[in-house]
N, C-alpha and C positions, 0 to 999 in steps of 0.2 A: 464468620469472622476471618475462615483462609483467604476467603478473596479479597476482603480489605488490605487485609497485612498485606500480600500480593500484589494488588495496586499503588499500593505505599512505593513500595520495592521500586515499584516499575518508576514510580514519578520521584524518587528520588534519582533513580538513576537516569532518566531524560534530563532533568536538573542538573545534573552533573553533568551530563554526557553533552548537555547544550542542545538536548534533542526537541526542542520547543513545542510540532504538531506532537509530538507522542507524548509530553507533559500537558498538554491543554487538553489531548483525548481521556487521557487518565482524570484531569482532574475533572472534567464531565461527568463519567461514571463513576469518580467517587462524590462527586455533589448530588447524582437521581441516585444513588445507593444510601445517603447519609440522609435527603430526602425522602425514603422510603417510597421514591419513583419508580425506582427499579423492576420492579413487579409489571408496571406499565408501558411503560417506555425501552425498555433493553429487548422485546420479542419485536418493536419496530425496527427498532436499529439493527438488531439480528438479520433480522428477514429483508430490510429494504437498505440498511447503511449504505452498504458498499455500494447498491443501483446509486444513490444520489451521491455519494461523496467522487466516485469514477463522473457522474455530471456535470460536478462541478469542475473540476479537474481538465474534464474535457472544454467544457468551457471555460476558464482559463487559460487554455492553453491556444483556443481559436478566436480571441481576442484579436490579435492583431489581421486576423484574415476579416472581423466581422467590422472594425474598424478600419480597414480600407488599407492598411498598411504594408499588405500584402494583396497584390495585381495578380492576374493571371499571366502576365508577362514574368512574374518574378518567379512564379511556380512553372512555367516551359520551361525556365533556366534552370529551376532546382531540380528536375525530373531529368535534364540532359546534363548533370555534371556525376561524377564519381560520389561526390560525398552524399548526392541527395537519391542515387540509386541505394549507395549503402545502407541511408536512414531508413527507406521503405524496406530492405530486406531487413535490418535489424528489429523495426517497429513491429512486422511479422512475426519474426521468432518470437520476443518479448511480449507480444500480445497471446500469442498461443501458450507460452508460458503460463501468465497470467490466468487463460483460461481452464489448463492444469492443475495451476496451482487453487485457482477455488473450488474445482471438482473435489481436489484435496484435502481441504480446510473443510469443506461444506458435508457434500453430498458422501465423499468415502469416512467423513470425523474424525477428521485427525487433527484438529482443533490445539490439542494436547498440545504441538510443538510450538503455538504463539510465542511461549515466554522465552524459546530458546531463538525465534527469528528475531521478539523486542531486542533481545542484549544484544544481537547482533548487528541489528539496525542502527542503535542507543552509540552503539563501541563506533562504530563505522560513523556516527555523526561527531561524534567528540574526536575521536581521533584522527578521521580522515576528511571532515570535513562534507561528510555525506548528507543525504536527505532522504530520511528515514518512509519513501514510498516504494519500496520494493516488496514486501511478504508472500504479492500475489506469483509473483516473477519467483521469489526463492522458494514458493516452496512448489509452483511449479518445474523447477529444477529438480529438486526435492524428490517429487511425483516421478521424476521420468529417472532419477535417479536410482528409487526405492525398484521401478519397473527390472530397470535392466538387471540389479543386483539378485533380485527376487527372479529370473527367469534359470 
């Protein structure tokens, strides 16, 4: 019943917060949860979520390269300009991040701090206008943060 109440929490306050992917993921799992799915369905999404939701995303996001909208003329020019070296250095740090941050979550089980990255996600899309896909990034920060503190 804690993790009902819990998810309540979480999707009242995506609803407030205007945080809509994080209201629609909450109300999923409380739909296979009130479904008595859960049992079934929540060790796939566990174990595979993240591979297909990062697929989709990615695909997404290479939409306009698959639809022609983007030349290899256009990527010589973003490769030789300032902003599109920065993007490839930023997109590195941010991906290795990322890969911290799920070593983090996953394989060390530190799972525990989700509800403290949702608010923070939630707050950051209500108030600043954010888009609540960071967690793997914060809490790979997180990770390299707890490293240094802990040495």
């Amino acid at each position: 019943m804690d993790s009902t109440i819990i998810l309540l929490l979480i999707l009242a306050a995506a609803i407030l917060g205007k945080a809509n992917s994080v209201a629609i993921a909450t109300c999923m799992l409380l739909m296979l949860k009130l479904l008595r799915l859960d049992k079934y369905i929540y060790p796939t999404i566990e174990k595979s979520g993240m591979t297909f939701g990062l697929i989709l995303l990615i695909a997404a996001i290479m939409i306009p390269i698959a639809n022609g909208q983007i030349t290899f003329i256009n990527i010589k020019s973003v490769f030789a300009s300032w902003i599109g070296i920065t993007a490839l250095i930023l997109s590195f740090l941010t991906t290795y991040l990322s890969g911290q941050g799920l070593n983090y979550l996953t394989v060390q089980g530190h799972s525990d701090i989700m509800p403290a990255m949702i608010v923070g996600a939630v707050a950051a899309a209500a108030f600043l206008g954010g888009v609540p896909v960071g967690p793997l990034i914060t809490s790979g920060m997180l990770a390299i943060f707890t490293k240094i503190i802990h040495k």
